[in-house]
PyMOL Python script that loads the backbone (N, CA, C, O; Angstrom):
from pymol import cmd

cmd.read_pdbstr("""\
ATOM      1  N   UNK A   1     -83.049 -23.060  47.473  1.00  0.00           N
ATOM      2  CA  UNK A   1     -81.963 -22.124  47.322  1.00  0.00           C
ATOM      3  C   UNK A   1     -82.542 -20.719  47.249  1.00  0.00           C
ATOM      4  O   UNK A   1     -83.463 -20.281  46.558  1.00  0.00           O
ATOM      5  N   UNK A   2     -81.698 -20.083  48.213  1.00  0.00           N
ATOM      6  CA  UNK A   2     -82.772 -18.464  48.106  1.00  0.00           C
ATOM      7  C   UNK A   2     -81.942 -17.862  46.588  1.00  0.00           C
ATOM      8  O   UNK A   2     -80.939 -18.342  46.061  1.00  0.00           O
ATOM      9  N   UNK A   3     -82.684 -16.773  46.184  1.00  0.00           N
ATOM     10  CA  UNK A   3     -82.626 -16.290  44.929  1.00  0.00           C
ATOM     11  C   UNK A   3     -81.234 -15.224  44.627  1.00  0.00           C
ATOM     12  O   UNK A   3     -80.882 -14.602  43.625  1.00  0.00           O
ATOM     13  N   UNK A   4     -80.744 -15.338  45.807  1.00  0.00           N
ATOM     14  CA  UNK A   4     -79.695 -14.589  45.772  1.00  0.00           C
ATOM     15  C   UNK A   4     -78.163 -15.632  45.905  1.00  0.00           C
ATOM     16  O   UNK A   4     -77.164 -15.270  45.283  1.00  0.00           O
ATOM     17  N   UNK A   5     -78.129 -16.831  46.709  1.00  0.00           N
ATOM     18  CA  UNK A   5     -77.262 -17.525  46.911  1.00  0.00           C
ATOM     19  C   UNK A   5     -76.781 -17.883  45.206  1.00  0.00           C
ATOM     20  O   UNK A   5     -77.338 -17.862  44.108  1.00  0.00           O
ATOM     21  N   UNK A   6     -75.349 -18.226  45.770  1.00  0.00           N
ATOM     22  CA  UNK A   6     -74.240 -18.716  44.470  1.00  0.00           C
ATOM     23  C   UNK A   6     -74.491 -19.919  44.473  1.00  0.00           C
ATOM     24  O   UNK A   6     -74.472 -20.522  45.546  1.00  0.00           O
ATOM     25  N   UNK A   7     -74.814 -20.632  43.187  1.00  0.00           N
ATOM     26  CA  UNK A   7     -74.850 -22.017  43.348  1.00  0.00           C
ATOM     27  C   UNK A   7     -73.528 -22.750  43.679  1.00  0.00           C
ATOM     28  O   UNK A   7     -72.478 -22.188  43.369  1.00  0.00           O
ATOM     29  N   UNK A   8     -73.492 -24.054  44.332  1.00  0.00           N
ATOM     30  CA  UNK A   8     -72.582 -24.850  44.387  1.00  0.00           C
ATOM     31  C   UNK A   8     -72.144 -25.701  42.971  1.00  0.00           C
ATOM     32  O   UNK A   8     -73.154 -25.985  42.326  1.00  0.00           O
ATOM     33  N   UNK A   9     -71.145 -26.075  42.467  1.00  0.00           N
ATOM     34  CA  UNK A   9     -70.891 -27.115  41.732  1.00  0.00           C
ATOM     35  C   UNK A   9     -71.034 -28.354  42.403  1.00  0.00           C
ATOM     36  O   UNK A   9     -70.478 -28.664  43.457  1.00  0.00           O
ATOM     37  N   UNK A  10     -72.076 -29.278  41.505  1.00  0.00           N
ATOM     38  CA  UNK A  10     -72.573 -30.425  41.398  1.00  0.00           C
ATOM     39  C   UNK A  10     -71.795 -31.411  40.977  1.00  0.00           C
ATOM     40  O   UNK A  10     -70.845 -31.102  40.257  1.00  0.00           O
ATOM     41  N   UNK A  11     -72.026 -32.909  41.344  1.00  0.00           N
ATOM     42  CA  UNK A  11     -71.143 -33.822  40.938  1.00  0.00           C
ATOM     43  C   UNK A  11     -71.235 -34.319  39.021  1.00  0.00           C
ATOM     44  O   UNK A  11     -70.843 -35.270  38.345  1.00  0.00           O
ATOM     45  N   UNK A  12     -72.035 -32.949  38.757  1.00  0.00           N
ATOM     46  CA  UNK A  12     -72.028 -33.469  37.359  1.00  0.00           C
ATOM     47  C   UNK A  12     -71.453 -32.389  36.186  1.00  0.00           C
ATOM     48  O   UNK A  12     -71.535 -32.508  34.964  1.00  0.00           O
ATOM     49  N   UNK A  13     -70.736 -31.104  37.113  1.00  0.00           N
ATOM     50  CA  UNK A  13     -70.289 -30.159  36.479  1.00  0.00           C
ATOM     51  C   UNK A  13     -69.094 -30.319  35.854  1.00  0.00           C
ATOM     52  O   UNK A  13     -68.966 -29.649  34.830  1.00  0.00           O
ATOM     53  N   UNK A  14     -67.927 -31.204  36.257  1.00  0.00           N
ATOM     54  CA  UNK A  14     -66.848 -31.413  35.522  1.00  0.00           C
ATOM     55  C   UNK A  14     -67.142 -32.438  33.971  1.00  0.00           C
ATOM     56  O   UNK A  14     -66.283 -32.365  33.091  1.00  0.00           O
ATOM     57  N   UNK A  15     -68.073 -33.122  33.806  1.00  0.00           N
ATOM     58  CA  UNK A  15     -68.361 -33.755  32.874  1.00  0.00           C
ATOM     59  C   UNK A  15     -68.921 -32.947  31.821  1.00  0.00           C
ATOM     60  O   UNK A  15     -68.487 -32.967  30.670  1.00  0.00           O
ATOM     61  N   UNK A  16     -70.094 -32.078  32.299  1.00  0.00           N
ATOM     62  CA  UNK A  16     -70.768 -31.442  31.368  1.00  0.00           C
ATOM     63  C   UNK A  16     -69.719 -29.475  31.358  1.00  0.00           C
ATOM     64  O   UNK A  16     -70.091 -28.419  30.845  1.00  0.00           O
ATOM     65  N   UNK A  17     -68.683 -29.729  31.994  1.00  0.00           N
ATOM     66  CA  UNK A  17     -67.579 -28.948  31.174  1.00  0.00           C
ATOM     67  C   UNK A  17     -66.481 -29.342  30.307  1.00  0.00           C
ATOM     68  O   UNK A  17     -65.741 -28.486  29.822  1.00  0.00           O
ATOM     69  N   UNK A  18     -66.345 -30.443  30.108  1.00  0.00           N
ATOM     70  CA  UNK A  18     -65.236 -31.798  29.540  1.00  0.00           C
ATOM     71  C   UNK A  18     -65.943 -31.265  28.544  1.00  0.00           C
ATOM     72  O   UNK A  18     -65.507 -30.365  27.825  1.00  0.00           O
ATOM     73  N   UNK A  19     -67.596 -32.020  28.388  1.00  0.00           N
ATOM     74  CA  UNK A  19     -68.196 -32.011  27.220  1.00  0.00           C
ATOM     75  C   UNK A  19     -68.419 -30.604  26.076  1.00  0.00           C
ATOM     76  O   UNK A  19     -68.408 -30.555  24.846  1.00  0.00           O
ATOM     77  N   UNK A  20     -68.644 -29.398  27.290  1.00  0.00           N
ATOM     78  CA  UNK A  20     -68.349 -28.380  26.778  1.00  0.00           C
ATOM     79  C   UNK A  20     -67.328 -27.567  25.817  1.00  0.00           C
ATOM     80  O   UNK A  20     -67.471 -26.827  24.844  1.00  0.00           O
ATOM     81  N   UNK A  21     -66.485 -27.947  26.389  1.00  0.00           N
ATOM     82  CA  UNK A  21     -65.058 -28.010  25.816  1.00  0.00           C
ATOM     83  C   UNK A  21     -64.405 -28.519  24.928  1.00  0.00           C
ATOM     84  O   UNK A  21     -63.294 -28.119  24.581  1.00  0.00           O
ATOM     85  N   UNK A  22     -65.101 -29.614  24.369  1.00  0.00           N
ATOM     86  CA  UNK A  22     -65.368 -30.533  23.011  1.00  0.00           C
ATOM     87  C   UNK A  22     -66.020 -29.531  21.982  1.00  0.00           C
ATOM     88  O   UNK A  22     -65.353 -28.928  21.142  1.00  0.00           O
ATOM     89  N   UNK A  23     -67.755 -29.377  22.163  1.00  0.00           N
ATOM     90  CA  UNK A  23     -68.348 -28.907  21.845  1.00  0.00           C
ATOM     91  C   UNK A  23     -68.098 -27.375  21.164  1.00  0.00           C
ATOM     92  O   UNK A  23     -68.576 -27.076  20.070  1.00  0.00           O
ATOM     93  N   UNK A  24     -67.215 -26.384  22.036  1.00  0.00           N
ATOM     94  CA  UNK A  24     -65.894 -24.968  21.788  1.00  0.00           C
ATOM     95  C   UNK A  24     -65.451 -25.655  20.820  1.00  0.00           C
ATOM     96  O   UNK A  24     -66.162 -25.522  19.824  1.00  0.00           O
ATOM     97  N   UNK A  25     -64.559 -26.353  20.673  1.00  0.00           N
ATOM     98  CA  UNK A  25     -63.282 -26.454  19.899  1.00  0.00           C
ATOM     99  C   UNK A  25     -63.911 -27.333  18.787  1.00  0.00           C
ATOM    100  O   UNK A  25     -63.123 -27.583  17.874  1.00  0.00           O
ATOM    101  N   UNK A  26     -64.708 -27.670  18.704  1.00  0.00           N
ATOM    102  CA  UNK A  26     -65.397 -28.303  17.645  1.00  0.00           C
ATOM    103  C   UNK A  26     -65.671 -27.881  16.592  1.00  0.00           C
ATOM    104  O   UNK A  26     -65.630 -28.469  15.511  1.00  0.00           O
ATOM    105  N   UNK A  27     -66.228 -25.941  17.008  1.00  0.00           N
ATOM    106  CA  UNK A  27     -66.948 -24.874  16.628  1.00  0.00           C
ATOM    107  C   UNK A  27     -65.806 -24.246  16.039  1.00  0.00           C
ATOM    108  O   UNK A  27     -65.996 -23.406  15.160  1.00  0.00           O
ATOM    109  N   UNK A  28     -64.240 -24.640  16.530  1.00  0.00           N
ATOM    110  CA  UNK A  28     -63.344 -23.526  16.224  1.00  0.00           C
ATOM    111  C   UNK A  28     -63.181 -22.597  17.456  1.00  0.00           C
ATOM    112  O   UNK A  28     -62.218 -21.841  17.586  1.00  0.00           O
ATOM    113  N   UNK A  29     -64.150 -22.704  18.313  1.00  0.00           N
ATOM    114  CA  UNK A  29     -64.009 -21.310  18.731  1.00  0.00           C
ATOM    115  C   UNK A  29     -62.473 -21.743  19.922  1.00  0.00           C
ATOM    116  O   UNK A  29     -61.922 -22.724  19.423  1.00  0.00           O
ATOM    117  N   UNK A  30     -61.757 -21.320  21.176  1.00  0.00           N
ATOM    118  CA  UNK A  30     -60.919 -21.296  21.943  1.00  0.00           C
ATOM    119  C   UNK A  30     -61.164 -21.218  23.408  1.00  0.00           C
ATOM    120  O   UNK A  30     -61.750 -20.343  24.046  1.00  0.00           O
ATOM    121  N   UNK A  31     -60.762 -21.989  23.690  1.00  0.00           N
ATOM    122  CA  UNK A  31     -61.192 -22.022  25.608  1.00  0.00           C
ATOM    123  C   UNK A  31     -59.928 -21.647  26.071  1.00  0.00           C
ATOM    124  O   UNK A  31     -59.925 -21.434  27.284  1.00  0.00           O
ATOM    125  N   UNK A  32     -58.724 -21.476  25.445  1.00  0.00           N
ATOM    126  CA  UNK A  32     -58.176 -20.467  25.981  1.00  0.00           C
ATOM    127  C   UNK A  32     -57.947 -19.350  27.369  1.00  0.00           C
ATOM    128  O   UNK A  32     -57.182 -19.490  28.322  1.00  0.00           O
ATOM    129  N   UNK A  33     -59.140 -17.954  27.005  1.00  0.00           N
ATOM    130  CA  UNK A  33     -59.816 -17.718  28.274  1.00  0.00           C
ATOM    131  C   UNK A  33     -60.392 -18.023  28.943  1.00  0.00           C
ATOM    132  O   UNK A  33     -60.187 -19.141  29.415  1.00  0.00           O
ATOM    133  N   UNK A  34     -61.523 -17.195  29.430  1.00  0.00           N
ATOM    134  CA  UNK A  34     -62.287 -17.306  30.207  1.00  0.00           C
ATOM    135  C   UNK A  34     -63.944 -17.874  29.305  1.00  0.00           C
ATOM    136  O   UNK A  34     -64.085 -17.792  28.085  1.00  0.00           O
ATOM    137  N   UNK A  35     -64.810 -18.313  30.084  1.00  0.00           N
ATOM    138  CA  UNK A  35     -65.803 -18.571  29.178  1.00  0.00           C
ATOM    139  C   UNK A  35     -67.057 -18.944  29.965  1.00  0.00           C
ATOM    140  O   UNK A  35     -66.903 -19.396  31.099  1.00  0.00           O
ATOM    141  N   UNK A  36     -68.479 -18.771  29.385  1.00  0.00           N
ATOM    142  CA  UNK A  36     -69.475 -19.116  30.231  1.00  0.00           C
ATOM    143  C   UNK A  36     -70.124 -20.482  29.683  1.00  0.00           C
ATOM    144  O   UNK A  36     -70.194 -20.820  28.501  1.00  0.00           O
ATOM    145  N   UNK A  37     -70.655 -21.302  30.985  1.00  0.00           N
ATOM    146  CA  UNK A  37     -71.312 -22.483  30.512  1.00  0.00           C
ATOM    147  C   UNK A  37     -72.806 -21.620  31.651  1.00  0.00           C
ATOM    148  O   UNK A  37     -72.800 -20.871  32.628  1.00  0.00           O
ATOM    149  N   UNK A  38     -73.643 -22.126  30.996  1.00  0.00           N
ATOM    150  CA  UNK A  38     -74.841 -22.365  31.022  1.00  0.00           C
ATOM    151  C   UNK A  38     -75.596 -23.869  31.658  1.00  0.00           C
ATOM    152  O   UNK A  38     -75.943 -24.630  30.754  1.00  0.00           O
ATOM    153  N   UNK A  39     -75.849 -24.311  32.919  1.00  0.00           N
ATOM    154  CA  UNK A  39     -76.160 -25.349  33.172  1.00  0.00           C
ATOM    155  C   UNK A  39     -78.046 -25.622  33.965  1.00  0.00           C
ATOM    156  O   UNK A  39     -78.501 -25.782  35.097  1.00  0.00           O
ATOM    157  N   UNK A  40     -78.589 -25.542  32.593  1.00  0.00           N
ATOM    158  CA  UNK A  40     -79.795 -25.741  32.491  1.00  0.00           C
ATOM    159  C   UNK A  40     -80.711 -26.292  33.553  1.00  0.00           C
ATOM    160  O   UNK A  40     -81.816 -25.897  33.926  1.00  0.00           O
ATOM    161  N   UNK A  41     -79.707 -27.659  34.081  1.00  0.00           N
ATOM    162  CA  UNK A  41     -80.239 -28.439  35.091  1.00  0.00           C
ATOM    163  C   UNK A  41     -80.594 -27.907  36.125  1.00  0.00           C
ATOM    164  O   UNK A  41     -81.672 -27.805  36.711  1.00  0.00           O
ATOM    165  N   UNK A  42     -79.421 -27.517  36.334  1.00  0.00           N
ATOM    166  CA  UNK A  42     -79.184 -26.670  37.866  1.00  0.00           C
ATOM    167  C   UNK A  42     -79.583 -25.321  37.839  1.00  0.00           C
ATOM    168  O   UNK A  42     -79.600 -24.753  38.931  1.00  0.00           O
ATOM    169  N   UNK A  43     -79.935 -24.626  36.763  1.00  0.00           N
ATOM    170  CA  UNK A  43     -80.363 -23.399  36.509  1.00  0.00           C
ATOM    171  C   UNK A  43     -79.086 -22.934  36.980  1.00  0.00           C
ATOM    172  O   UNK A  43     -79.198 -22.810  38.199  1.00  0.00           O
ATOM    173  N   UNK A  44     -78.023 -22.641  36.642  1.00  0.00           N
ATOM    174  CA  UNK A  44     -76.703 -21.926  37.162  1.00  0.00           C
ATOM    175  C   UNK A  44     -76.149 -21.718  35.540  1.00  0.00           C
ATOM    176  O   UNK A  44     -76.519 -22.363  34.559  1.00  0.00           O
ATOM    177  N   UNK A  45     -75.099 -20.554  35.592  1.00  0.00           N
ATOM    178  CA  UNK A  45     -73.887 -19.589  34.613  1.00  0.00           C
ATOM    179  C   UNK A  45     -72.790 -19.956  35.783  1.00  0.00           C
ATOM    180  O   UNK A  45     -72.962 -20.010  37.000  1.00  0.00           O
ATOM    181  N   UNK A  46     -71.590 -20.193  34.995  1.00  0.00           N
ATOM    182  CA  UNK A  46     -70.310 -20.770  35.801  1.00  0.00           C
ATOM    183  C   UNK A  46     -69.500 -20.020  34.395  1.00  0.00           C
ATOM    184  O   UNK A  46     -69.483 -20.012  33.164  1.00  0.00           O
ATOM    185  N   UNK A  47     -68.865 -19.417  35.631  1.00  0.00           N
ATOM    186  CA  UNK A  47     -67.665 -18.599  34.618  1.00  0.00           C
ATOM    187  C   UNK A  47     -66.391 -19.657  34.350  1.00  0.00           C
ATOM    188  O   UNK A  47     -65.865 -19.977  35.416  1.00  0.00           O
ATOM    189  N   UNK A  48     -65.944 -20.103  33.498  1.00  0.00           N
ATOM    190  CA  UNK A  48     -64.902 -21.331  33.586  1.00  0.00           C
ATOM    191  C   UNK A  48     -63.898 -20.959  32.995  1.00  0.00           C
ATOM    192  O   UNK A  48     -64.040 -20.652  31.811  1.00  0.00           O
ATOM    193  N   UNK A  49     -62.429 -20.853  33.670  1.00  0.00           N
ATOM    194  CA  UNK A  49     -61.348 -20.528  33.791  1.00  0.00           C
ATOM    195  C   UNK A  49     -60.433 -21.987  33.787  1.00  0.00           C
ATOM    196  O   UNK A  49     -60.517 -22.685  34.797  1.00  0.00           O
ATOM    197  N   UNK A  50     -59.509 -22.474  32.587  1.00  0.00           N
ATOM    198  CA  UNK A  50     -58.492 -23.369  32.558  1.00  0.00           C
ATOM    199  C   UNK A  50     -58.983 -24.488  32.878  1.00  0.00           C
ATOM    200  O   UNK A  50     -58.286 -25.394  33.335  1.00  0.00           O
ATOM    201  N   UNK A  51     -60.849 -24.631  32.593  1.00  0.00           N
ATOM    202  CA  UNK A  51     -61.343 -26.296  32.887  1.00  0.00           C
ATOM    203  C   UNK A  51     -62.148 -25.923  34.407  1.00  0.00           C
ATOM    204  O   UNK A  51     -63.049 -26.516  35.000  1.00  0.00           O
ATOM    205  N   UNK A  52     -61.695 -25.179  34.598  1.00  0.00           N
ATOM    206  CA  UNK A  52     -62.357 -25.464  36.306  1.00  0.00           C
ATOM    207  C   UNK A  52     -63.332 -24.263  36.953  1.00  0.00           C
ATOM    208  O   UNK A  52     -62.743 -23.194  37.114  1.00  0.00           O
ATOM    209  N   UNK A  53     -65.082 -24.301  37.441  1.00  0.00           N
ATOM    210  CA  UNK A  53     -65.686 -23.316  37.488  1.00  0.00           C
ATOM    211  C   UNK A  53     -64.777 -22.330  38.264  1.00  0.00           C
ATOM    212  O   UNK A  53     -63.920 -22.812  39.005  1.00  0.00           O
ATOM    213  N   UNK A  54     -64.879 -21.189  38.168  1.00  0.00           N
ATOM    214  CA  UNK A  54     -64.740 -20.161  38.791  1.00  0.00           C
ATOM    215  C   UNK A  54     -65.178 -19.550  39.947  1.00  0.00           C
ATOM    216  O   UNK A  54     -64.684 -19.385  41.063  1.00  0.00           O
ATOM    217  N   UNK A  55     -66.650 -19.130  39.204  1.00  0.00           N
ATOM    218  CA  UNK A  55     -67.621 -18.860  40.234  1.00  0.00           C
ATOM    219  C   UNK A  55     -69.067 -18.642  39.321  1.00  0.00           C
ATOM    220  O   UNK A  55     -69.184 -18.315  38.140  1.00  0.00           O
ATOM    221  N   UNK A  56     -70.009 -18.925  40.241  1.00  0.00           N
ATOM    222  CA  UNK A  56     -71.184 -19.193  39.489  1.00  0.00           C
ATOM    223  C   UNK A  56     -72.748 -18.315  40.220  1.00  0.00           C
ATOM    224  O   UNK A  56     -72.799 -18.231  41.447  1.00  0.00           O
ATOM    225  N   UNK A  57     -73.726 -17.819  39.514  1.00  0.00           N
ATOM    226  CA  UNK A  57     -74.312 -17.312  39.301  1.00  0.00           C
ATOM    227  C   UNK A  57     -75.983 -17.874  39.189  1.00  0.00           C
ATOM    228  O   UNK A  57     -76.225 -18.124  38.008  1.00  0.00           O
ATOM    229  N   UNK A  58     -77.123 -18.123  40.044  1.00  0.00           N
ATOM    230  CA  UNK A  58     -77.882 -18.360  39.962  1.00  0.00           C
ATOM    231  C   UNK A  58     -79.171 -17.959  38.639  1.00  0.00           C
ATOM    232  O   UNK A  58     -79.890 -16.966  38.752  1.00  0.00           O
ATOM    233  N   UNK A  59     -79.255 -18.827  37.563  1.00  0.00           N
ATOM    234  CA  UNK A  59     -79.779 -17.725  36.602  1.00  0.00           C
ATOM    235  C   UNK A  59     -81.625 -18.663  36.020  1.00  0.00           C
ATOM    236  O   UNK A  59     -81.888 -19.794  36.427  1.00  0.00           O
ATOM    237  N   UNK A  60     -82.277 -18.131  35.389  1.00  0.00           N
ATOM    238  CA  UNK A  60     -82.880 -18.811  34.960  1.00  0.00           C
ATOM    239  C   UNK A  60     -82.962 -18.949  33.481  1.00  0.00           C
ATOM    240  O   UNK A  60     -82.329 -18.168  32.770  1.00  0.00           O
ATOM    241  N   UNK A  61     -83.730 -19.928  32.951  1.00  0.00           N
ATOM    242  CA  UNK A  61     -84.189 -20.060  32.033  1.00  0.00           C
ATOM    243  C   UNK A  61     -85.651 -20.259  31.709  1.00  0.00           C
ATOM    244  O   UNK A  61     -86.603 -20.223  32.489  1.00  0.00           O
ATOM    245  N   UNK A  62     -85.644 -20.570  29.848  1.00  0.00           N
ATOM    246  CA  UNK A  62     -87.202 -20.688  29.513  1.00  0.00           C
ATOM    247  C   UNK A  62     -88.062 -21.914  30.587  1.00  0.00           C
ATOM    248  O   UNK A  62     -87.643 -23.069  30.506  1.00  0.00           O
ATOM    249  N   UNK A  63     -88.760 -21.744  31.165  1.00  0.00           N
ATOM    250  CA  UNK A  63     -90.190 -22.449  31.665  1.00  0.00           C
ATOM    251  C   UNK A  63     -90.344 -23.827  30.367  1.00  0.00           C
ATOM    252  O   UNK A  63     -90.556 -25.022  30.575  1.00  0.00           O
ATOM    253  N   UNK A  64     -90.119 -23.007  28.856  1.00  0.00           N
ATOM    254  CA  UNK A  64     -90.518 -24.107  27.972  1.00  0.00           C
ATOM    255  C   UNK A  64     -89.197 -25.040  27.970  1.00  0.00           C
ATOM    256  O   UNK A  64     -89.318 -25.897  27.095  1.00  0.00           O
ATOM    257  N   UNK A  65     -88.085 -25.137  28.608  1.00  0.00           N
ATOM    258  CA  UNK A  65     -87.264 -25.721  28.105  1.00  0.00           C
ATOM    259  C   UNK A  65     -86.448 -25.398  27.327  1.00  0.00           C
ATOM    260  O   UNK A  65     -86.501 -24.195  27.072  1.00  0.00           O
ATOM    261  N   UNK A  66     -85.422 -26.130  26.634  1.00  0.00           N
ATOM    262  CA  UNK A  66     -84.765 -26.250  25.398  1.00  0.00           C
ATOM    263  C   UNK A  66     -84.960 -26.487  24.636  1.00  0.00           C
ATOM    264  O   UNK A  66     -85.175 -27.655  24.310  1.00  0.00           O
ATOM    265  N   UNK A  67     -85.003 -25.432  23.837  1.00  0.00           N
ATOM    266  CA  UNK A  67     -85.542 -25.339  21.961  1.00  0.00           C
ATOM    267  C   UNK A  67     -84.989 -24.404  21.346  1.00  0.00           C
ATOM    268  O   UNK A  67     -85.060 -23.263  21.801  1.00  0.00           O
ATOM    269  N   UNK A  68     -84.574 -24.571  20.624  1.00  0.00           N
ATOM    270  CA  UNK A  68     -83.970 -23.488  19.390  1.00  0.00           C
ATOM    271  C   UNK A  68     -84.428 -23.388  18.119  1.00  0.00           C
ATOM    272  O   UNK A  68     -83.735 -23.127  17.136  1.00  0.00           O
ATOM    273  N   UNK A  69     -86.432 -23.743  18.150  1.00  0.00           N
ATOM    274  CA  UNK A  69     -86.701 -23.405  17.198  1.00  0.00           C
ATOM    275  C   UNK A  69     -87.252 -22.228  16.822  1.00  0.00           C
ATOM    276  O   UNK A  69     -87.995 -21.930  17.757  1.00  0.00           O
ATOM    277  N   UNK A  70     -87.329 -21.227  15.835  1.00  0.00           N
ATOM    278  CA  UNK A  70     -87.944 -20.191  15.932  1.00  0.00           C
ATOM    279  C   UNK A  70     -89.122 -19.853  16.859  1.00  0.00           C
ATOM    280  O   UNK A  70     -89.971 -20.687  17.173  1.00  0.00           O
ATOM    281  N   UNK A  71     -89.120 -18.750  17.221  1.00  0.00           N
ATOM    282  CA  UNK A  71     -90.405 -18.362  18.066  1.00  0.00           C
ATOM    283  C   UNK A  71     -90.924 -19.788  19.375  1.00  0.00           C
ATOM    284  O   UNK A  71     -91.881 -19.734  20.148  1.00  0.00           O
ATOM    285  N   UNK A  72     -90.354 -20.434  19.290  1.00  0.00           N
ATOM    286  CA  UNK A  72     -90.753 -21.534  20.714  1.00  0.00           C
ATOM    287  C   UNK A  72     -91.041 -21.176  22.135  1.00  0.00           C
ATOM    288  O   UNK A  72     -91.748 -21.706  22.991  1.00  0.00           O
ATOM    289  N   UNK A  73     -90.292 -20.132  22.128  1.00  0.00           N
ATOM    290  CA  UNK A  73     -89.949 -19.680  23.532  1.00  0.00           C
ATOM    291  C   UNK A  73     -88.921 -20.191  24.473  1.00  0.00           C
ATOM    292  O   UNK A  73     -88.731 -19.857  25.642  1.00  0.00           O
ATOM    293  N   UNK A  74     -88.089 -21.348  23.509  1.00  0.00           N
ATOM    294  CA  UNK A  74     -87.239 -22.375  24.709  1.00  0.00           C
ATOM    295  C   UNK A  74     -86.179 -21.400  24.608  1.00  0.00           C
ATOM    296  O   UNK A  74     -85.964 -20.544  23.751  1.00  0.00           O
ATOM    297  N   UNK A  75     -85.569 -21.704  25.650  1.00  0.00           N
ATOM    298  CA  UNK A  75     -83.814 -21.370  26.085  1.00  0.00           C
ATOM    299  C   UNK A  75     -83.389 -22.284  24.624  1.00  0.00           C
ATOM    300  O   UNK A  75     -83.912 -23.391  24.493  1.00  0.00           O
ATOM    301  N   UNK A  76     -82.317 -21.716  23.420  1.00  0.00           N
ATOM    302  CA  UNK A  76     -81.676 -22.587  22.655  1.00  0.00           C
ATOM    303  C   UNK A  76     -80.284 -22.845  23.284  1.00  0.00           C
ATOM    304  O   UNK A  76     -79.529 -22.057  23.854  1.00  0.00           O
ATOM    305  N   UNK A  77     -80.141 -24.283  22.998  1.00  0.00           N
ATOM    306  CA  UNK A  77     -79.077 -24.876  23.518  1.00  0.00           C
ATOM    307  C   UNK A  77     -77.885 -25.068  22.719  1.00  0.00           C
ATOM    308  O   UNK A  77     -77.989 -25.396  21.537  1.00  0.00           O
ATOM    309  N   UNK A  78     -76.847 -24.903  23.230  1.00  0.00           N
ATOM    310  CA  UNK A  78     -75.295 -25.187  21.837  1.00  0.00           C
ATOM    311  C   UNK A  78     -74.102 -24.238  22.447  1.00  0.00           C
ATOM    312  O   UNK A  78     -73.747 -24.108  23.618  1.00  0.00           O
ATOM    313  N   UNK A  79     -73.676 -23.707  21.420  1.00  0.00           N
ATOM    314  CA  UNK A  79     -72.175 -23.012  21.733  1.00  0.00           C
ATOM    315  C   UNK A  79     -72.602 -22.142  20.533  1.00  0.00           C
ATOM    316  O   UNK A  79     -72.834 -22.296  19.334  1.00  0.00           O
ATOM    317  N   UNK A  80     -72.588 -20.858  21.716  1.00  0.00           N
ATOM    318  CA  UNK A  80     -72.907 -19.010  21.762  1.00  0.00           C
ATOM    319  C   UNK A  80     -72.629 -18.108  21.728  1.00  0.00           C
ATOM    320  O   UNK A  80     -73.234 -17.239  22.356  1.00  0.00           O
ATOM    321  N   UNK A  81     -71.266 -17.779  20.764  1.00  0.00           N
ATOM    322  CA  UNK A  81     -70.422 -16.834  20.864  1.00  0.00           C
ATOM    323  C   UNK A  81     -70.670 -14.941  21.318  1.00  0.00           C
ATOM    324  O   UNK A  81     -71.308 -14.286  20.494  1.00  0.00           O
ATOM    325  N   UNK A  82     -70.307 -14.431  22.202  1.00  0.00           N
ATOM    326  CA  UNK A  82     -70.817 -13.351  22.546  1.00  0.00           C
ATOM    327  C   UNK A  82     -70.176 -12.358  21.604  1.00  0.00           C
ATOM    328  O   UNK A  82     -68.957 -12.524  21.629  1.00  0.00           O
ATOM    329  N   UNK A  83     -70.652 -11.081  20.522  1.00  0.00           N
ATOM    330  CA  UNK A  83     -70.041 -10.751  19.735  1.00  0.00           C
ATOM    331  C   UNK A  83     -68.996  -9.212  20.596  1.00  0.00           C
ATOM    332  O   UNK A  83     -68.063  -8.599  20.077  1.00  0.00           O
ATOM    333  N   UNK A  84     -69.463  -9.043  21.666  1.00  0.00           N
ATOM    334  CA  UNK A  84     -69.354  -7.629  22.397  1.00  0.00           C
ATOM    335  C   UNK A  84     -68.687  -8.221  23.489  1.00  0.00           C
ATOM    336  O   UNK A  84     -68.330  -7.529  24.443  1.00  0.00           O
TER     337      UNK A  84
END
""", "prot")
cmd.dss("prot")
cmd.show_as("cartoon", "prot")
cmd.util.cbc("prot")
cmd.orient("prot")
């Protein structure tokens, strides 16, 4: 994939937005709007509107993976409220 192309949604993006969406409302927080998922696998940001991607964004992450322990260096994984 060149570094500029939009990723496609994968046959595994409606699941791991189901799950997402659990995970929101779990927190309290509202899916309501608009909202970003983060999909590690695929290295893609999908703007998600009423359950269904929008449009999506080629992005990267940590090299180390997923970790959310202090100082690790991983991408931390969960539900991320943006305060701004």
């Amino acid at each position: 994939m060149n570094t500029f192309d939009r990723p496609q949604p994968g046959p595994q993006l409606p699941a791991l937005i189901a799950t997402s969406l659990g995970m929101i409302e779990d927190c309290g927080g509202s899916t309501d709007g608009p909202w970003l998922l983060v999909d590690s696998a695929a290295q893609a940001l999908w703007l998600v509107r009423a359950g269904r991607p929008e449009r999506g964004w080629t992005v990267s992450t940590s090299s180390r993976g997923l970790d959310n322990r202090d100082g690790s260096g991983g991408t931390p994984p969960g539900v991320h409220r943006v305060a701004r």
